[in-house]
Residue frames as a rotation matrix with the C-alpha (Angstrom) as fourth column:
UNK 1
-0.880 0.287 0.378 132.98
-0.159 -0.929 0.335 164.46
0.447 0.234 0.863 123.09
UNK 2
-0.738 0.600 -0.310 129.85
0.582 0.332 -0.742 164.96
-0.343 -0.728 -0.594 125.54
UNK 3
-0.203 0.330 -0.922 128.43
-0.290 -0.920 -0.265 168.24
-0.935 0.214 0.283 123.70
UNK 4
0.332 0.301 0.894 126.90
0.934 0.026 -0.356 168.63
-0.131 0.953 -0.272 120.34
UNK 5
0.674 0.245 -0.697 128.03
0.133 -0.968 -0.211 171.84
-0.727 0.049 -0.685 120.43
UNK 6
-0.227 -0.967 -0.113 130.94
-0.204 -0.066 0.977 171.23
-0.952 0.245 -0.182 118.52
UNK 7
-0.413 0.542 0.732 128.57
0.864 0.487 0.126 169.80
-0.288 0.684 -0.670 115.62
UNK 8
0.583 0.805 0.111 126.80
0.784 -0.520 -0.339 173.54
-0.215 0.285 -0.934 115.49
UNK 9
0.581 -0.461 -0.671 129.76
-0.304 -0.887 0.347 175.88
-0.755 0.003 -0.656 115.61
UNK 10
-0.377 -0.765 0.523 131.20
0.145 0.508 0.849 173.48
-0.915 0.396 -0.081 112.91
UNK 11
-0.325 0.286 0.901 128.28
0.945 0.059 0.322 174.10
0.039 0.956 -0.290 110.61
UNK 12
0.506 0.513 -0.694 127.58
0.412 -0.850 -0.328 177.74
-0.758 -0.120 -0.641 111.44
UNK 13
-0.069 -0.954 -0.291 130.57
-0.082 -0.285 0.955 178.37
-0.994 0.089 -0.059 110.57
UNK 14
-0.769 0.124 0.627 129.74
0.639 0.186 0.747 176.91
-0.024 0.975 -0.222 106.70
UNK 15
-0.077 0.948 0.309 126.46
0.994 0.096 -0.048 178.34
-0.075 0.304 -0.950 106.71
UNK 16
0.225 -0.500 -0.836 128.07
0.275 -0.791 0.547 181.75
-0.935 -0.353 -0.040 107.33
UNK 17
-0.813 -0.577 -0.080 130.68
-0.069 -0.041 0.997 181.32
-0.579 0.816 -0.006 104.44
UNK 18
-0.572 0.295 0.765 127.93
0.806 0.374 0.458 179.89
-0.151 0.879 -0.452 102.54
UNK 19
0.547 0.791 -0.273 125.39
0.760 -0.607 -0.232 182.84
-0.349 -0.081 -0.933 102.91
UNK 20
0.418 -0.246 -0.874 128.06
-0.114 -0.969 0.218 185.62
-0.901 0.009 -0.433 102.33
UNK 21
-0.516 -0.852 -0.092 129.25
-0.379 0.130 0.916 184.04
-0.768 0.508 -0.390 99.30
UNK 22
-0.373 0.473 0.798 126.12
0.524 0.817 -0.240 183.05
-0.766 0.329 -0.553 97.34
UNK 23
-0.790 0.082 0.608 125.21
0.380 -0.713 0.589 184.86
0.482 0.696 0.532 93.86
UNK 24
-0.752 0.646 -0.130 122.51
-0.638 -0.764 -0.101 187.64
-0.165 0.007 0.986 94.03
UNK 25
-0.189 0.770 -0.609 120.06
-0.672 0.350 0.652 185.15
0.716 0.533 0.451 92.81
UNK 26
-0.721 -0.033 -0.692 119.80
0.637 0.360 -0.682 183.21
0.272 -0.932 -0.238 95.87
UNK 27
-0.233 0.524 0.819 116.92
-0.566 -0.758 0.324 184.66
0.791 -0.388 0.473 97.63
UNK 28
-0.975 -0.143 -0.169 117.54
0.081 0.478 -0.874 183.47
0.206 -0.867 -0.455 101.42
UNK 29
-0.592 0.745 0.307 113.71
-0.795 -0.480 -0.371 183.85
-0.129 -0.464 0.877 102.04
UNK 30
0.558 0.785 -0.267 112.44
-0.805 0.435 -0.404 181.38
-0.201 0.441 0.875 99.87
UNK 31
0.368 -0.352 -0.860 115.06
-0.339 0.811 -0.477 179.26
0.866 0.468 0.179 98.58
UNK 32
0.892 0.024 -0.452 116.39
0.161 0.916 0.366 176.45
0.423 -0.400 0.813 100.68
UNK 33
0.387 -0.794 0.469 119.65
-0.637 0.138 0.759 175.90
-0.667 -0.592 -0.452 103.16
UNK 34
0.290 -0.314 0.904 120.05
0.190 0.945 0.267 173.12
-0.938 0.094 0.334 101.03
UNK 35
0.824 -0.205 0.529 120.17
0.549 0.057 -0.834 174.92
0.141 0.977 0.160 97.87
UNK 36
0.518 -0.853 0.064 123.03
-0.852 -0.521 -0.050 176.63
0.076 -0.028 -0.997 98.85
UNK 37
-0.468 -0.824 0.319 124.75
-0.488 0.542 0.685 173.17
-0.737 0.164 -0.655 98.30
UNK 38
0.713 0.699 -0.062 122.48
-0.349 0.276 -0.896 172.62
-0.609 0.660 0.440 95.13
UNK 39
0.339 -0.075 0.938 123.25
0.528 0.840 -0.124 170.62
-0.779 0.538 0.324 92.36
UNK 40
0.008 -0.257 0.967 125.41
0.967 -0.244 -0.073 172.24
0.254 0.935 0.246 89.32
UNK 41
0.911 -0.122 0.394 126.39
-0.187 -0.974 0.130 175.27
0.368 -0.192 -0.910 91.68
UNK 42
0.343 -0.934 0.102 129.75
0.111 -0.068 -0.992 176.33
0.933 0.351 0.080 91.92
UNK 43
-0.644 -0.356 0.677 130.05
-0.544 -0.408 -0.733 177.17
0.537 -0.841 0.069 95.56
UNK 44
0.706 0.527 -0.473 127.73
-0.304 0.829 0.470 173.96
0.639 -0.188 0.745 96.75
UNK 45
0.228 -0.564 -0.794 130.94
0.299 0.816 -0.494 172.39
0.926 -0.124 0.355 98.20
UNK 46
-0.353 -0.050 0.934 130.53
-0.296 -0.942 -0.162 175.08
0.888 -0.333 0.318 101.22
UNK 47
0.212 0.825 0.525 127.43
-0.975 0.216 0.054 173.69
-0.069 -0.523 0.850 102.51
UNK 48
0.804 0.530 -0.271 127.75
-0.386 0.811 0.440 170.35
0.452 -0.249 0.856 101.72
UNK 49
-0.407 -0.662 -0.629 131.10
0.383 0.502 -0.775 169.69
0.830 -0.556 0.049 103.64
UNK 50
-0.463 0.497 0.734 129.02
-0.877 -0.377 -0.297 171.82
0.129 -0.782 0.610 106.33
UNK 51
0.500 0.758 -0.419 126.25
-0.709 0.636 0.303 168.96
0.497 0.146 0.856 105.90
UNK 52
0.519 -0.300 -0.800 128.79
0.144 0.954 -0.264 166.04
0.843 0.022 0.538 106.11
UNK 53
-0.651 -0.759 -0.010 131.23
0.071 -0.048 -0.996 167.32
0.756 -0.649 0.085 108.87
UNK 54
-0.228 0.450 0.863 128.14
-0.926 0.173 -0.335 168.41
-0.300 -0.876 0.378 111.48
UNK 55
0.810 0.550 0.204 126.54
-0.569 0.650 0.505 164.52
0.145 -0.525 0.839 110.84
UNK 56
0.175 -0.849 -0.499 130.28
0.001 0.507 -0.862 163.45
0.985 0.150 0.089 111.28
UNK 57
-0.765 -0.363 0.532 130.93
-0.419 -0.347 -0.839 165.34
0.490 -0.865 0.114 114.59
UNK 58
0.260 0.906 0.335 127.10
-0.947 0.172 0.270 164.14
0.187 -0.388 0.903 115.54
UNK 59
0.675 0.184 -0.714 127.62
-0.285 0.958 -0.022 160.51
0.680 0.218 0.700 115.14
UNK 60
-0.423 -0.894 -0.149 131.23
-0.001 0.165 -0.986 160.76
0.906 -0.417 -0.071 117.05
UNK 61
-0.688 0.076 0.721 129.32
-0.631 -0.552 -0.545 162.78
0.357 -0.830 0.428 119.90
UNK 62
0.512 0.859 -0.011 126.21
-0.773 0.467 0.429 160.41
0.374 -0.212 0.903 120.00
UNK 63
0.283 -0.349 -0.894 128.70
-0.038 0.927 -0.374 157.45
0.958 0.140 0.249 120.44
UNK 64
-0.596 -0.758 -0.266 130.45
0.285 0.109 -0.952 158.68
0.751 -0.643 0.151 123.24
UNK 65
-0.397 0.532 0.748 127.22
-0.790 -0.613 0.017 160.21
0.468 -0.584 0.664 124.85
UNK 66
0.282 0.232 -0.931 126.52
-0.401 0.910 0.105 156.54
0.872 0.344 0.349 124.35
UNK 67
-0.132 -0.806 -0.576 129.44
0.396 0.490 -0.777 155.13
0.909 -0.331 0.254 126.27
UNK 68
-0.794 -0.382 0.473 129.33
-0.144 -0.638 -0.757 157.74
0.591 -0.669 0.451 128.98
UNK 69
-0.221 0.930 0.293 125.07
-0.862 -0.045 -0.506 156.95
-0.457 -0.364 0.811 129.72
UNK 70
-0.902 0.266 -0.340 124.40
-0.172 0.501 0.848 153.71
0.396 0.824 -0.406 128.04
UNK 71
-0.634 0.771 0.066 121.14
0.678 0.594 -0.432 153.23
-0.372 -0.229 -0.899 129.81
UNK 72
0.184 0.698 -0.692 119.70
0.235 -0.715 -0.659 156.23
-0.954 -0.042 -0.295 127.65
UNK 73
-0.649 -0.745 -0.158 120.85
-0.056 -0.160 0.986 155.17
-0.759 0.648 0.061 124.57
UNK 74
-0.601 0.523 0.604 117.66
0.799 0.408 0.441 155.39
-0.016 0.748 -0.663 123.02
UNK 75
0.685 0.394 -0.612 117.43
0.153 -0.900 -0.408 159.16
-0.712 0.186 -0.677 123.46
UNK 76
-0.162 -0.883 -0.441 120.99
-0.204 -0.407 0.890 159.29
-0.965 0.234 -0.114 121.33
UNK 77
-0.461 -0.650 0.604 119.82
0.441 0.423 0.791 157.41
-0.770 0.631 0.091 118.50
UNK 78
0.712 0.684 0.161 117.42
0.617 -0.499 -0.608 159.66
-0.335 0.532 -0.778 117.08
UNK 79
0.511 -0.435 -0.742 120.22
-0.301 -0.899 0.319 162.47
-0.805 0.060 -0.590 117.35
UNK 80
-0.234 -0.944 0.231 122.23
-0.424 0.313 0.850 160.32
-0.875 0.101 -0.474 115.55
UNK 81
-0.021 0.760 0.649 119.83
0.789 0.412 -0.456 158.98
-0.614 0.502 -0.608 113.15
UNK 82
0.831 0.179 -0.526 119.58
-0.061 -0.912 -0.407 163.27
-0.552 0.370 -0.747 112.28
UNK 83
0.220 -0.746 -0.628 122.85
-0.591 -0.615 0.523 163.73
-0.776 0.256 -0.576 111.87
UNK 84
-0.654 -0.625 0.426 123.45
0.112 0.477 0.872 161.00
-0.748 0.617 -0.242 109.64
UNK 85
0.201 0.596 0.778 120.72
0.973 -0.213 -0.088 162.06
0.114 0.774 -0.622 107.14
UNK 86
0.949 -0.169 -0.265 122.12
-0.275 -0.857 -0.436 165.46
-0.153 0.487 -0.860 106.96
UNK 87
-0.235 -0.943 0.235 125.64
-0.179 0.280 0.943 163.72
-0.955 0.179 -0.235 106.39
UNK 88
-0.579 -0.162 0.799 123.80
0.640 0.516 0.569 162.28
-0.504 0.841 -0.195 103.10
UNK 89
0.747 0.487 -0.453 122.13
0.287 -0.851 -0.441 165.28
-0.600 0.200 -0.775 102.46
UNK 90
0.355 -0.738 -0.573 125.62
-0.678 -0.626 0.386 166.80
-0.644 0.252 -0.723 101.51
UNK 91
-0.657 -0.597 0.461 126.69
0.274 0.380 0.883 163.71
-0.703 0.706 -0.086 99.72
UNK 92
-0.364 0.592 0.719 123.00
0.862 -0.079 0.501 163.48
0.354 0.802 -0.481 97.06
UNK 93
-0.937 0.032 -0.349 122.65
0.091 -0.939 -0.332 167.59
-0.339 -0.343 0.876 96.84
UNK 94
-0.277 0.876 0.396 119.24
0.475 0.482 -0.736 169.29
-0.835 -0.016 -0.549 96.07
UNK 95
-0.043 -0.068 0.997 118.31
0.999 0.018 0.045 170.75
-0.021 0.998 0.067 92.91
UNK 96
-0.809 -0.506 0.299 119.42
0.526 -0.850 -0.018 174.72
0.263 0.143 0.954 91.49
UNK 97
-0.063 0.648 -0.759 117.98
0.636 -0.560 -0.531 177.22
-0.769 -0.516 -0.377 92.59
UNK 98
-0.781 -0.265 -0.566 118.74
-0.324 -0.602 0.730 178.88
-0.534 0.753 0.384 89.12
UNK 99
0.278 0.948 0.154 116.34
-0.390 0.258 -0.884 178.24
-0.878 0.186 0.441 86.70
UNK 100
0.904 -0.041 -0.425 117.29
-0.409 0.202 -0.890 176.44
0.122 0.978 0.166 83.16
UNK 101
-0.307 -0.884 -0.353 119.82
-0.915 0.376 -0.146 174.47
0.262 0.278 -0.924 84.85
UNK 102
0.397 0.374 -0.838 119.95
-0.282 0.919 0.276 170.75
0.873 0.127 0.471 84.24
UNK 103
-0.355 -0.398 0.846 120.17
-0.929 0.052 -0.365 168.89
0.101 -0.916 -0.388 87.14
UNK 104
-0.309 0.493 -0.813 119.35
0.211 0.869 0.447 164.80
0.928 -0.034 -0.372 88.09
UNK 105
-0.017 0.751 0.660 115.92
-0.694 -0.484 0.533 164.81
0.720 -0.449 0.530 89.73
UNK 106
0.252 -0.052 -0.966 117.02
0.716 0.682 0.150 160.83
0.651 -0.729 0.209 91.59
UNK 107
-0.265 -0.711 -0.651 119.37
0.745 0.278 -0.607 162.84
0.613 -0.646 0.456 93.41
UNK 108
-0.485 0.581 0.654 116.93
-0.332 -0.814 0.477 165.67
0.809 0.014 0.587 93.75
UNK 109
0.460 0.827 0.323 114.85
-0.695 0.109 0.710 163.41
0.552 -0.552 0.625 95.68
UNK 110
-0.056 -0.455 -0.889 117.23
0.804 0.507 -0.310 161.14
0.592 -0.732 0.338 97.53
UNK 111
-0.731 -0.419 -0.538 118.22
0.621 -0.081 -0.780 164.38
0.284 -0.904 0.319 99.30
UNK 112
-0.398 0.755 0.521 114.41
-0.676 -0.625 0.390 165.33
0.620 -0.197 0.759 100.15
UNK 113
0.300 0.074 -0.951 114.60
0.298 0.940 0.166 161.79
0.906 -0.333 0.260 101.61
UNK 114
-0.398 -0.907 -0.136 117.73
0.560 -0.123 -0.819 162.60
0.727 -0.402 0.557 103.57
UNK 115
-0.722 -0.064 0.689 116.16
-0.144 -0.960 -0.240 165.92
0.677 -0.273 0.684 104.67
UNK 116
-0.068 0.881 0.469 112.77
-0.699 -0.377 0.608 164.64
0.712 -0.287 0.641 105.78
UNK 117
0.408 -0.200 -0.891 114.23
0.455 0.891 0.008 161.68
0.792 -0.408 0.454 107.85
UNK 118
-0.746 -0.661 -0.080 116.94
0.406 -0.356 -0.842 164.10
0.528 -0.660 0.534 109.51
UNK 119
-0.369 0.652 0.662 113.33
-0.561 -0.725 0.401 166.20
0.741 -0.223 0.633 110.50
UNK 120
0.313 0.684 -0.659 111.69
-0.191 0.725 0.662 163.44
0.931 -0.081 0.357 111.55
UNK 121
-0.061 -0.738 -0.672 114.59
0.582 0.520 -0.625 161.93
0.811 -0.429 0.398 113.69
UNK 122
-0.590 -0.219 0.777 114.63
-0.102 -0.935 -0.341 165.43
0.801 -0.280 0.529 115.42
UNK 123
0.150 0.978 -0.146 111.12
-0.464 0.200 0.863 165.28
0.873 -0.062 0.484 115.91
UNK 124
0.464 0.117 -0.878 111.77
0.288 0.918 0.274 161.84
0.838 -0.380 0.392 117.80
UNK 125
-0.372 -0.865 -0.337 114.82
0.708 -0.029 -0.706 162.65
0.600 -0.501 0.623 119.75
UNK 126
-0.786 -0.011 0.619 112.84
-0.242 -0.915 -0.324 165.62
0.570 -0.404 0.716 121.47
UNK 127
0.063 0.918 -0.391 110.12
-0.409 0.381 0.829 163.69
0.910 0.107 0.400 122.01
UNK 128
0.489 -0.157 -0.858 111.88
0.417 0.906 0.072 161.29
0.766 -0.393 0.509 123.58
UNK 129
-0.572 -0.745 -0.343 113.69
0.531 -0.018 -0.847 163.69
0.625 -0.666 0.406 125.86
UNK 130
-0.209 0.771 0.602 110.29
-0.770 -0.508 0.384 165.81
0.602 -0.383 0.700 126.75
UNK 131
0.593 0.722 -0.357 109.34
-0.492 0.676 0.549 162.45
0.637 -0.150 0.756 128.41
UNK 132
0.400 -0.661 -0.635 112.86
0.756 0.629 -0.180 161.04
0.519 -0.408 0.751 130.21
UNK 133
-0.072 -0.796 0.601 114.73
0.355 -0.584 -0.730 163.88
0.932 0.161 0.324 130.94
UNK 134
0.708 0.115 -0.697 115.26
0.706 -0.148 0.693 164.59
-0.024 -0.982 -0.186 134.82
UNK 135
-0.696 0.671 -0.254 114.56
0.452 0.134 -0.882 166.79
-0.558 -0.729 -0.397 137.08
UNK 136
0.259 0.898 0.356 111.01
0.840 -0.028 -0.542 167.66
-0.477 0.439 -0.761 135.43
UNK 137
0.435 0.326 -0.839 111.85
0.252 -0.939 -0.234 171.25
-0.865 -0.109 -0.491 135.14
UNK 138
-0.285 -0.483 -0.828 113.76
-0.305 -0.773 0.556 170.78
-0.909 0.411 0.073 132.09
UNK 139
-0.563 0.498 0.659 111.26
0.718 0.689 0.093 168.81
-0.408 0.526 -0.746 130.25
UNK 140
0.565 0.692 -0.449 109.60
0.328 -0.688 -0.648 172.17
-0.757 0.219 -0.615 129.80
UNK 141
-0.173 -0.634 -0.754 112.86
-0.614 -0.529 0.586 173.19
-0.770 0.564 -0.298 127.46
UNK 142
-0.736 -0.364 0.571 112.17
0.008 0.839 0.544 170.39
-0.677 0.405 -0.614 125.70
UNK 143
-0.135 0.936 0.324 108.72
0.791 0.299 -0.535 170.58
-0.597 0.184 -0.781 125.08
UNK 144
0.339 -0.193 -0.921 109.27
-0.216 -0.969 0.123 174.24
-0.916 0.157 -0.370 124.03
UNK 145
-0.825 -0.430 -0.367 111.74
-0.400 -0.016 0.917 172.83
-0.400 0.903 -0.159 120.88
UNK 146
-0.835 0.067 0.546 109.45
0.440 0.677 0.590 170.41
-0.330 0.733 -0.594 120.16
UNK 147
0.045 0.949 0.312 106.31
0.840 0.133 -0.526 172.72
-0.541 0.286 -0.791 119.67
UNK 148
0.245 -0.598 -0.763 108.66
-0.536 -0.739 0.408 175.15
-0.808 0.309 -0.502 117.91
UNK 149
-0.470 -0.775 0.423 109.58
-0.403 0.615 0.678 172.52
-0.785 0.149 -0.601 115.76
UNK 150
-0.469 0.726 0.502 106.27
0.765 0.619 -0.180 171.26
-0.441 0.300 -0.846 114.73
UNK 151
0.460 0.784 -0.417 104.99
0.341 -0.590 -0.732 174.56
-0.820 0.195 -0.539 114.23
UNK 152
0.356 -0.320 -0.878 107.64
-0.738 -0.673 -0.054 175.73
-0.574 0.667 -0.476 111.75
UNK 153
-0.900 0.025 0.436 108.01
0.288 0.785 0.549 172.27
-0.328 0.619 -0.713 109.92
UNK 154
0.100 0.848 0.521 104.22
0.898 0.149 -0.414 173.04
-0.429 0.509 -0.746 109.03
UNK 155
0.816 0.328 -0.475 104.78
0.021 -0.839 -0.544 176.54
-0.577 0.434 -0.692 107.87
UNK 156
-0.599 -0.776 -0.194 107.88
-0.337 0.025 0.941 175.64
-0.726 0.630 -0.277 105.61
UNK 157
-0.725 0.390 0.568 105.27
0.661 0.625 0.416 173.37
-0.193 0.676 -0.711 103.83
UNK 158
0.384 0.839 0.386 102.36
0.906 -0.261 -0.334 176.35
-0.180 0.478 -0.860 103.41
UNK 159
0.824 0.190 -0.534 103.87
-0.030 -0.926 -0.376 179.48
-0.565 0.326 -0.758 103.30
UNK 160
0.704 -0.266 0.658 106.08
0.701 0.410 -0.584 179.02
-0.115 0.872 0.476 100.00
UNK 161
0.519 -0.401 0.755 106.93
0.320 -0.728 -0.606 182.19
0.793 0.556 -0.249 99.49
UNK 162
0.312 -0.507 0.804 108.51
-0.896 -0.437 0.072 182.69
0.315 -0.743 -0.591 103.13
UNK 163
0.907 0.031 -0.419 109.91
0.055 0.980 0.190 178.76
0.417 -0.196 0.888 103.23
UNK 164
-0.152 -0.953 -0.264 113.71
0.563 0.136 -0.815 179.93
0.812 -0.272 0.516 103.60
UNK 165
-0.105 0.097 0.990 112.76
-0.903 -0.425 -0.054 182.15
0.416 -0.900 0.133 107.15
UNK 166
0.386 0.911 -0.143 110.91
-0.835 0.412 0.366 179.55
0.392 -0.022 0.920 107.76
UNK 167
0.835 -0.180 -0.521 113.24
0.031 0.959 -0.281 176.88
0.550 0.218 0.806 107.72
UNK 168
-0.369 -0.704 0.607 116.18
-0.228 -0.564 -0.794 178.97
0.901 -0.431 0.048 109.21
UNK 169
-0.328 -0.016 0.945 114.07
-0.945 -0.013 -0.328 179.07
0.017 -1.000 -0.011 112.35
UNK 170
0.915 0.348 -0.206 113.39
-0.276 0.910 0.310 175.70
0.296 -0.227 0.928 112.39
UNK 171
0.673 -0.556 -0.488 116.88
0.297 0.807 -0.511 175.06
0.678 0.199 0.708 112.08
UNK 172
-0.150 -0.366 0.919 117.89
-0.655 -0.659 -0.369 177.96
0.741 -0.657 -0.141 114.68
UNK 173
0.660 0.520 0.541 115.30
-0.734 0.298 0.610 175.85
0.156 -0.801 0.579 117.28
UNK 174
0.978 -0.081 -0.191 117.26
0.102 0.989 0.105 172.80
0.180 -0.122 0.976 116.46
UNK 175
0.124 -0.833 -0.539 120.56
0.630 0.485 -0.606 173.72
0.767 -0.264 0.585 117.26
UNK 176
-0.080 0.117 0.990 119.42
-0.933 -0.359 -0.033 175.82
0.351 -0.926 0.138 120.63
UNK 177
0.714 0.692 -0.106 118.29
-0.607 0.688 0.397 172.18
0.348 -0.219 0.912 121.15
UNK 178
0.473 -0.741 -0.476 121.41
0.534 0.671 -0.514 170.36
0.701 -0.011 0.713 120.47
UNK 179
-0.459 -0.852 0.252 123.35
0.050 -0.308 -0.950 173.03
0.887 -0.423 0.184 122.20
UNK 180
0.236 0.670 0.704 120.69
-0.828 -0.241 0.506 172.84
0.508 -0.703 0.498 125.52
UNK 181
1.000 -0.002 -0.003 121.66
0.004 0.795 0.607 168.86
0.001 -0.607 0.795 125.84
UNK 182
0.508 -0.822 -0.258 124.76
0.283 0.442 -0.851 169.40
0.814 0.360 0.457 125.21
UNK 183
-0.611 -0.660 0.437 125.93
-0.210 -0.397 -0.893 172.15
0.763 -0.638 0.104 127.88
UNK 184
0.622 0.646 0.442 122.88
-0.768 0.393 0.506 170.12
0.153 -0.654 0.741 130.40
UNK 185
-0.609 -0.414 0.676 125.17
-0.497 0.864 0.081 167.02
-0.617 -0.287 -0.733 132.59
UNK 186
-0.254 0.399 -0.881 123.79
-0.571 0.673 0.469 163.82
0.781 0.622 0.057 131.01
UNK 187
0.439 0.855 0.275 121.92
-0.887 0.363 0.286 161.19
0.145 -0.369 0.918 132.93
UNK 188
-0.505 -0.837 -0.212 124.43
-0.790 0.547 -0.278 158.60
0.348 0.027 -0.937 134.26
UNK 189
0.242 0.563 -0.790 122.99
-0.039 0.819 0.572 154.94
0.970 -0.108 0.220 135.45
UNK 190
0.757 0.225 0.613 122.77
-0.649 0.163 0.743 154.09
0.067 -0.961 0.270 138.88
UNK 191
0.036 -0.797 -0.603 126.02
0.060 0.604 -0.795 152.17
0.998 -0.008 0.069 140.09
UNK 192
0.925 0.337 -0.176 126.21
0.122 0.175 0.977 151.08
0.360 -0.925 0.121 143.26
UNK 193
0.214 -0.925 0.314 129.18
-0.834 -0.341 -0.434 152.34
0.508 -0.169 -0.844 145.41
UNK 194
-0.199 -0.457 -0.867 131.50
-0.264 0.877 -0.402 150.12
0.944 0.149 -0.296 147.26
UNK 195
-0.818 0.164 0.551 130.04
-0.552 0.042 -0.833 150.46
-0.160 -0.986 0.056 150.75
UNK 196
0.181 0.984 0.006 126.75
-0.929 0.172 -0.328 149.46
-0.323 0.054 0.945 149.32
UNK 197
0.735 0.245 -0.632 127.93
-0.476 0.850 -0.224 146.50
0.483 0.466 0.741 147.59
UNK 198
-0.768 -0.635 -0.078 130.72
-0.245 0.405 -0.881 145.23
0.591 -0.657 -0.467 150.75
């Protein structure tokens, strides 16, 4: 696999199901992506095979992006770094969006760990292609996610009451992102042909 894309149409695809299928209480503005695979909800198991399959399909795809470019394998492991912290996202869920249900707060905060690593990682992995990525002109797509990125990571964290928009488009930016390097050729190493090296 050369594409992430397969990794986004794998979790739309949950995030769909999961959205048309969540109780009235759910309020997609405010409450989390993640609580739709909260902790002591029946329909949780939506999202969080969403969660695990995209940092499955990631990790596969990073490997082979790997194999295929290895002299740029330190733009892959960030991606790969994401995807596996939203793989354990889905395993340690976050806590109910209901009120007055019990719920363990470890695993509460393992997967706010999970989550703010997979951000980070992001973060990195754009970074790191705003700065490598040839010919120049698409370093500007890059730069684009990443000050898209930054700007809605800070407004999940102040505006409260509009965190689940918020976060949506964060997570829109990031897979336009994934699906930009994916359907973009990849950067192959210089190999000398056989005239050059007879």
């Amino acid at each position: 696999m050369k594409t992430y894309a397969y990794a986004v149409i794998y979790i739309l695809i949950a995030l769909i199901a999961a959205h048309i299928l969540v109780d009235d209480s759910y309020q997609w503005q405010v409450n989390s992506i993640s609580q739709l695979g909260a902790q002591a909800y029946d329909k949780a198991w939506i999202i969080r095979s969403g969660f695990i399959g995209f940092g499955i399909i990631i990790l596969l795809t990073g490997i082979s992006r790997i194999k295929m470019n290895k002299g740029y394998w330190f733009r892959e492991i960030p991606i790969m770094i994401y995807g596996f912290a939203i793989l354990l996202s889905g395993i340690f869920s976050a806590e109910p969006f209901l009120e007055g249900v019990s719920y363990s707060t470890q695993e509460a905060q393992l997967h706010g760990v999970f989550a703010t690593v997979a951000g980070f990682a992001l973060t990195l992995a754009i970074l790191m292609f705003t700065f490598t990525d040839v010919p120049n002109i698409k370093r500007i797509g890059h730069f684009v996610a990443l000050v898209l990125v930054t700007v809605f990571s800070l407004l999940f964290g102040m505006l409260q009451n509009f965190a689940g928009i918020m976060q949506r488009l964060l997570w829109f930016v990031g897979f336009t992102w994934l699906l930009y390097i994916g359907f973009t050729p990849a950067l192959r190493e210089n190999v000398p042909s056989a005239k050059s090296s007879g």
